[in-house]
TISE-119710 format. One record per residue (C-alpha): residue number from 1; residue in three letters; chain; x negated, y, z negated. Coordinates in nm, 3 decimals, m for minus. Layout:
BEGIN
<drenza NUM; 'ala'; 'A'; <X; Y; Z>>
...
// end
This chain:
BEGIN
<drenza 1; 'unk'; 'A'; <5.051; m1.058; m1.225>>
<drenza 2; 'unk'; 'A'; <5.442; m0.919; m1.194>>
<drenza 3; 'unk'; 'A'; <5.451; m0.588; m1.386>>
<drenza 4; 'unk'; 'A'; <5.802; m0.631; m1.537>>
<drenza 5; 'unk'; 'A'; <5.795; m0.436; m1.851>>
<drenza 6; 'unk'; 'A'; <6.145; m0.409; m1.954>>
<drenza 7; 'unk'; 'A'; <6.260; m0.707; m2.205>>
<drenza 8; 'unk'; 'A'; <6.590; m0.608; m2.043>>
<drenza 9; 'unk'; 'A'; <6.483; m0.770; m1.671>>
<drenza 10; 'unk'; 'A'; <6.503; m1.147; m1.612>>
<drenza 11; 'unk'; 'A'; <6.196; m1.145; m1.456>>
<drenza 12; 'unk'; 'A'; <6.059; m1.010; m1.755>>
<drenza 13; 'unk'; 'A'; <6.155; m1.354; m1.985>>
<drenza 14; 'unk'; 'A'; <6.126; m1.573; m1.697>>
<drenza 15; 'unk'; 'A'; <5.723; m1.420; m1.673>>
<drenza 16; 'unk'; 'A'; <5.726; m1.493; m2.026>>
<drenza 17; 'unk'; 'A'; <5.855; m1.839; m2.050>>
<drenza 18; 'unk'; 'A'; <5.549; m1.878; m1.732>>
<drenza 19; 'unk'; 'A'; <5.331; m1.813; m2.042>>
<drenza 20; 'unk'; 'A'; <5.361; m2.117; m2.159>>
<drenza 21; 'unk'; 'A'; <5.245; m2.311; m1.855>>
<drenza 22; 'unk'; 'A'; <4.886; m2.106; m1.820>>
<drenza 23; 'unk'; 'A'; <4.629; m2.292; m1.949>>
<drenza 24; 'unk'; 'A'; <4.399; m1.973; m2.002>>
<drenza 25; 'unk'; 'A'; <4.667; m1.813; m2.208>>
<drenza 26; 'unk'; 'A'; <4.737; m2.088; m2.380>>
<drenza 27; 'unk'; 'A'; <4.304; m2.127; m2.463>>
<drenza 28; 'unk'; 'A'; <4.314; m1.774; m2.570>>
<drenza 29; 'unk'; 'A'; <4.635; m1.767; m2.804>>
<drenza 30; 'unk'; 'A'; <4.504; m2.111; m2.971>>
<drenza 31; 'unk'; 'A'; <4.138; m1.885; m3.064>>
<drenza 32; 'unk'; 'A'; <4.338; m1.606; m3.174>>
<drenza 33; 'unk'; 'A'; <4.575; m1.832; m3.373>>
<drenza 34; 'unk'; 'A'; <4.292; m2.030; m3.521>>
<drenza 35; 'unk'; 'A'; <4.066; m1.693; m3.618>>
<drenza 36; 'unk'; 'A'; <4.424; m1.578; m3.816>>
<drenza 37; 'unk'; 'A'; <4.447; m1.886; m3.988>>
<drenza 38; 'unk'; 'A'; <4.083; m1.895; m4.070>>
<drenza 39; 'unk'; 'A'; <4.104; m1.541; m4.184>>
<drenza 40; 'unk'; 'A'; <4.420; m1.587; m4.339>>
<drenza 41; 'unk'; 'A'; <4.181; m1.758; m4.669>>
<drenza 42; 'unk'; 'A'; <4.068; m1.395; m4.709>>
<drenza 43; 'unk'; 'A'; <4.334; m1.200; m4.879>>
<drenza 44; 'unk'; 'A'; <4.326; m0.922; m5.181>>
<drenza 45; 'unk'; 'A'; <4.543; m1.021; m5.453>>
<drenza 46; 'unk'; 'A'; <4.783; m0.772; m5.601>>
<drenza 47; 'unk'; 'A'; <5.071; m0.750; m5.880>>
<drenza 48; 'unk'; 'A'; <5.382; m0.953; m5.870>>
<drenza 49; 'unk'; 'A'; <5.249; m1.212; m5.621>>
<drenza 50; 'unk'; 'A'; <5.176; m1.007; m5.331>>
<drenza 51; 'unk'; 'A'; <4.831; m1.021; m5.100>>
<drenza 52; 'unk'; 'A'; <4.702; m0.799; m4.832>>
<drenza 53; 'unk'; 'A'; <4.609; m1.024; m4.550>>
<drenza 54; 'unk'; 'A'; <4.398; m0.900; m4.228>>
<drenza 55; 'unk'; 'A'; <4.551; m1.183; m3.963>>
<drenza 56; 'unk'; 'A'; <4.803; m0.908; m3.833>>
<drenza 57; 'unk'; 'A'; <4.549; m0.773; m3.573>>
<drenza 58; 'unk'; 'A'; <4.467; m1.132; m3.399>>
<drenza 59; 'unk'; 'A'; <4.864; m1.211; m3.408>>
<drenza 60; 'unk'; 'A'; <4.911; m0.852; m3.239>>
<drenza 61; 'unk'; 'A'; <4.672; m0.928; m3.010>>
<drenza 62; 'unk'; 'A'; <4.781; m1.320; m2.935>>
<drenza 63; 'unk'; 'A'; <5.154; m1.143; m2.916>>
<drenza 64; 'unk'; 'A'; <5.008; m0.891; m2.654>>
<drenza 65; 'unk'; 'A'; <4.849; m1.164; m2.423>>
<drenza 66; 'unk'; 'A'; <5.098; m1.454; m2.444>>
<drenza 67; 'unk'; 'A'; <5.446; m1.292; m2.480>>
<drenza 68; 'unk'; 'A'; <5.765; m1.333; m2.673>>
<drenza 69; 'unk'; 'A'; <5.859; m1.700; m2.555>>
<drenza 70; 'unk'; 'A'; <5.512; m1.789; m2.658>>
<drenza 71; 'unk'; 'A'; <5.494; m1.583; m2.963>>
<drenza 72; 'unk'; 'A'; <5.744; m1.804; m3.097>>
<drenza 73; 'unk'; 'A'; <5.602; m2.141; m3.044>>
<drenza 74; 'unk'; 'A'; <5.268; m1.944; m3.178>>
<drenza 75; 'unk'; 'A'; <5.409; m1.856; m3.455>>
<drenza 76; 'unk'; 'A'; <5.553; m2.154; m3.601>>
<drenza 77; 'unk'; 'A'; <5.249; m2.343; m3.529>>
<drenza 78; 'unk'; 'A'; <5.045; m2.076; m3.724>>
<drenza 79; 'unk'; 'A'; <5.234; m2.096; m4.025>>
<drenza 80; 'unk'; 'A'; <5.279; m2.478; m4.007>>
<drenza 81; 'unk'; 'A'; <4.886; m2.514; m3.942>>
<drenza 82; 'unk'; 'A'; <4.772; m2.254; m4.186>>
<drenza 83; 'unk'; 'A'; <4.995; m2.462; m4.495>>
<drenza 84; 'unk'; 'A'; <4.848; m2.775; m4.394>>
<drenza 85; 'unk'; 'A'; <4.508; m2.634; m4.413>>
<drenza 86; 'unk'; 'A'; <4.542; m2.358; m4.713>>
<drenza 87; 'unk'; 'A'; <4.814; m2.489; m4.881>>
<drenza 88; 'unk'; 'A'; <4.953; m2.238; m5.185>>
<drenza 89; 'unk'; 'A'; <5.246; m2.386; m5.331>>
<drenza 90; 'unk'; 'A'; <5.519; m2.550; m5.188>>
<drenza 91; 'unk'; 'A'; <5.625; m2.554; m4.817>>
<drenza 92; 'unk'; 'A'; <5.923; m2.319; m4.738>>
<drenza 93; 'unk'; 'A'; <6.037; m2.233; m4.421>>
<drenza 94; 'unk'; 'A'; <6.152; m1.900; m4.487>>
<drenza 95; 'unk'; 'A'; <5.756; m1.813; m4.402>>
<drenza 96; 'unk'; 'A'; <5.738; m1.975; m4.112>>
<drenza 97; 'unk'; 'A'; <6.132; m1.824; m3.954>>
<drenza 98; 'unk'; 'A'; <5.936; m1.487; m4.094>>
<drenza 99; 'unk'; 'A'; <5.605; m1.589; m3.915>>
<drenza 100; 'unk'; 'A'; <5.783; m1.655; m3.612>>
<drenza 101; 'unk'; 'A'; <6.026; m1.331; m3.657>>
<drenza 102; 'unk'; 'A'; <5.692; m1.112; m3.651>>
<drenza 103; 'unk'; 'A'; <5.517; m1.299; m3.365>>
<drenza 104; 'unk'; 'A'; <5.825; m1.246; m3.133>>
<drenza 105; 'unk'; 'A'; <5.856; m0.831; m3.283>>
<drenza 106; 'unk'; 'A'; <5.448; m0.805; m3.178>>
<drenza 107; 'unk'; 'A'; <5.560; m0.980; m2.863>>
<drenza 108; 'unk'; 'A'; <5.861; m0.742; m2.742>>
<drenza 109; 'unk'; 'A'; <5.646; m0.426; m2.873>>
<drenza 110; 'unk'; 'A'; <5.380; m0.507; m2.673>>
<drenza 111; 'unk'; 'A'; <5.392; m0.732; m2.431>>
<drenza 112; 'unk'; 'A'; <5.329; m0.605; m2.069>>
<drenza 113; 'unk'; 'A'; <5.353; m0.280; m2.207>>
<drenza 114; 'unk'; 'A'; <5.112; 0.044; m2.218>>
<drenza 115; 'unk'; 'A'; <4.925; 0.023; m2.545>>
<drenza 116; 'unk'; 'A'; <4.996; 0.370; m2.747>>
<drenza 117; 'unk'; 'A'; <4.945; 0.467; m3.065>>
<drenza 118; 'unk'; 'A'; <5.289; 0.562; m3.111>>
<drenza 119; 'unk'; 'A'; <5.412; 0.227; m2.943>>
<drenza 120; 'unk'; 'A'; <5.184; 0.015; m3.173>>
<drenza 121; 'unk'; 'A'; <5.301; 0.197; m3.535>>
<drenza 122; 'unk'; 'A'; <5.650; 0.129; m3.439>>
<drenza 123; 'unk'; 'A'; <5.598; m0.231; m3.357>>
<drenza 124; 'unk'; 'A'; <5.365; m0.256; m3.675>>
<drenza 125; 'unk'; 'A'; <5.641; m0.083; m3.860>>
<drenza 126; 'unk'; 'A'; <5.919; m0.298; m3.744>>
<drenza 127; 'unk'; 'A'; <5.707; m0.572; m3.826>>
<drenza 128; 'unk'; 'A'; <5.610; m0.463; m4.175>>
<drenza 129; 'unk'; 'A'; <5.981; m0.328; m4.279>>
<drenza 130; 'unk'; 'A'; <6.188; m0.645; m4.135>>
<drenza 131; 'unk'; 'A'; <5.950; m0.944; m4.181>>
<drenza 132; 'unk'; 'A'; <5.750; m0.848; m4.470>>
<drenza 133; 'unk'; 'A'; <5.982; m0.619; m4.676>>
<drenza 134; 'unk'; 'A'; <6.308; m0.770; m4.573>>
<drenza 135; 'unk'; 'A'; <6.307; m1.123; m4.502>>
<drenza 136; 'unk'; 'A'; <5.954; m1.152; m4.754>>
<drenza 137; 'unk'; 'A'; <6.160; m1.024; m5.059>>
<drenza 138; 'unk'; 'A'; <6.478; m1.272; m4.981>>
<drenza 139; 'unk'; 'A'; <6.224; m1.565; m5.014>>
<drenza 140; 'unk'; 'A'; <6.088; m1.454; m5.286>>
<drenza 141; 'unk'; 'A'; <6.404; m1.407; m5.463>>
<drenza 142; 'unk'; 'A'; <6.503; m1.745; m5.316>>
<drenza 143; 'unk'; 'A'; <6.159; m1.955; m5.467>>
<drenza 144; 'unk'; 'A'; <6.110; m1.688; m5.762>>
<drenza 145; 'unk'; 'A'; <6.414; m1.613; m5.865>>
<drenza 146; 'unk'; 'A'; <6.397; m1.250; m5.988>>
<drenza 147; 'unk'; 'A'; <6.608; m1.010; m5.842>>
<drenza 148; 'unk'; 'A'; <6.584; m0.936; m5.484>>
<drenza 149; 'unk'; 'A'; <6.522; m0.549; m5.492>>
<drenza 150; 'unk'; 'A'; <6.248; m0.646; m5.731>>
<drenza 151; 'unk'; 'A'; <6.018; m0.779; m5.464>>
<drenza 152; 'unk'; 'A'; <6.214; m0.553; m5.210>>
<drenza 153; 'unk'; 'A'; <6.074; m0.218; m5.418>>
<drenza 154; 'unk'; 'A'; <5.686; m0.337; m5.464>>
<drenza 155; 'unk'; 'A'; <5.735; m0.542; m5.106>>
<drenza 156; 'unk'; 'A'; <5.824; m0.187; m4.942>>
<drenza 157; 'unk'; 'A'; <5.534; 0.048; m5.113>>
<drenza 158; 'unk'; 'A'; <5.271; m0.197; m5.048>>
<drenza 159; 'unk'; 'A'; <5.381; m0.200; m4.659>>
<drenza 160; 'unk'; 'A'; <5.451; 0.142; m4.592>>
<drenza 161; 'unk'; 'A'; <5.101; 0.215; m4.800>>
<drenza 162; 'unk'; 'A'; <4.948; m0.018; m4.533>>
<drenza 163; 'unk'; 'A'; <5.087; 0.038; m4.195>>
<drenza 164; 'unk'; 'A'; <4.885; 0.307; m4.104>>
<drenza 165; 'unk'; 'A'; <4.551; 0.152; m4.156>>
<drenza 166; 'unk'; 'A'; <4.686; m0.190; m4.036>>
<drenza 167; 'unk'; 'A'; <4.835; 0.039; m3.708>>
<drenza 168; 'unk'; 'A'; <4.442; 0.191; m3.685>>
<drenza 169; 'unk'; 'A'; <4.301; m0.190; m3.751>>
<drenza 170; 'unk'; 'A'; <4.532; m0.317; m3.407>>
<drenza 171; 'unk'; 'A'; <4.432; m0.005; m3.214>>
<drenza 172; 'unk'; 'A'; <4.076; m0.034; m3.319>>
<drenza 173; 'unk'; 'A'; <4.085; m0.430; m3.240>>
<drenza 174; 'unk'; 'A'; <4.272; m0.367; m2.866>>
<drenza 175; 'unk'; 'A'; <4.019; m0.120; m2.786>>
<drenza 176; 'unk'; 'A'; <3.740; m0.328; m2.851>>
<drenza 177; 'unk'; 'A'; <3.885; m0.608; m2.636>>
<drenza 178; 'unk'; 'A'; <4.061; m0.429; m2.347>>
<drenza 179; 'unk'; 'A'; <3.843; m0.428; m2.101>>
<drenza 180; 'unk'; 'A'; <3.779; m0.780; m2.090>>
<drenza 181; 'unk'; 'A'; <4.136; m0.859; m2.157>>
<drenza 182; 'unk'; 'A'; <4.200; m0.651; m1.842>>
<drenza 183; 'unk'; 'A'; <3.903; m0.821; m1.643>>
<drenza 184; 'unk'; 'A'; <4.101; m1.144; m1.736>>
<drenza 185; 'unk'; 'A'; <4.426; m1.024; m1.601>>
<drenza 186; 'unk'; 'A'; <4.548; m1.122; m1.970>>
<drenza 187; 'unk'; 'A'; <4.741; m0.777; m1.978>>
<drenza 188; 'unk'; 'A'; <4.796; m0.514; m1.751>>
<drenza 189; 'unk'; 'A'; <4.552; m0.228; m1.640>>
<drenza 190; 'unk'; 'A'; <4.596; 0.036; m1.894>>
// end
């Protein structure tokens, strides 16, 4: 397996696009996508509509394995998959551009790249502040219709309150499975 760790390299997205091609990573990603949309029915229910959910760890991981190409196609299929089966409202696709959106950030944080903690709060922040905060708050101002710093304000506390224990969730989940993900030649040797 090429060790091209720079999303700046061509070999780098042309490894990536490979993803799509190996069976084993594709077998993998679809477990990992179906375990976050069968987890996804487990949520805790807060104030003005908003939900912790604990899927972020097997999309980090699925992100890790099948790269940012992938992570795309993953992504949308995720979302699109999870309404059909645990439908809450009507179908937007502002969800599944953001489910897509954080695939792809998990994807170019980690992909082919040494696991840190420092390299995994970043990614889980960029994740949390863009998709979540950001892009969660416009489409709930879009569907709601309250004011977008509304959701942006209780969107950004509940995040920021989360990402370190959702950062120590990830690191606790890729330590448990790196070993055999390295066996597998599903990432690189740490």
């Amino acid at each position: 397996m090429p060790e091209s760790r720079s999303p700046l390299s061509l070999s780098y997205w042309k490894e990536a696009a490979a993803r799509l091609k190996d069976v084993r990573t594709l077998a993998v990603c679809s477990v990992l996508m179906a375990l976050s949309i069968a987890i996804a029915s487990v949520f805790i229910p807060l104030p003005n509509g908003l939900r912790v959910y604990f899927t972020f760890a097997a999309k980090a991981i699925c992100a890790m394995i099948c790269g940012p190409v992938a992570a795309l196609v993953f992504g949308c299929a995720e979302d699109l998959l999870g309404f059909l089966i645990h439908p809450t409202g009507a179908f937007f696709i502002g969800y599944t551009i953001s489910s897509m959106f954080g695939m792809f950030l998990y994807a170019l944080g980690l992909y082919r790249q040494r696991i840190t903690v420092v390299r995994v709060a970043l990614t889980k922040l960029a994740v949390n502040l863009l998709c979540n905060v950001g892009l969660g708050a416009l489409w709930n101002s879009i569907l709601f219709g309250k004011a977008y710093l509304f959701y942006f304000w209780s969107s950004l506390t509940k995040n920021l309150l989360l990402w370190p224990v959702e950062t120590a969730l990830i690191l606790l989940v890729f330590r448990l499975l790196r070993s055999t993900m390295e066996k597998q030649k599903l990432i690189p040797k740490q």
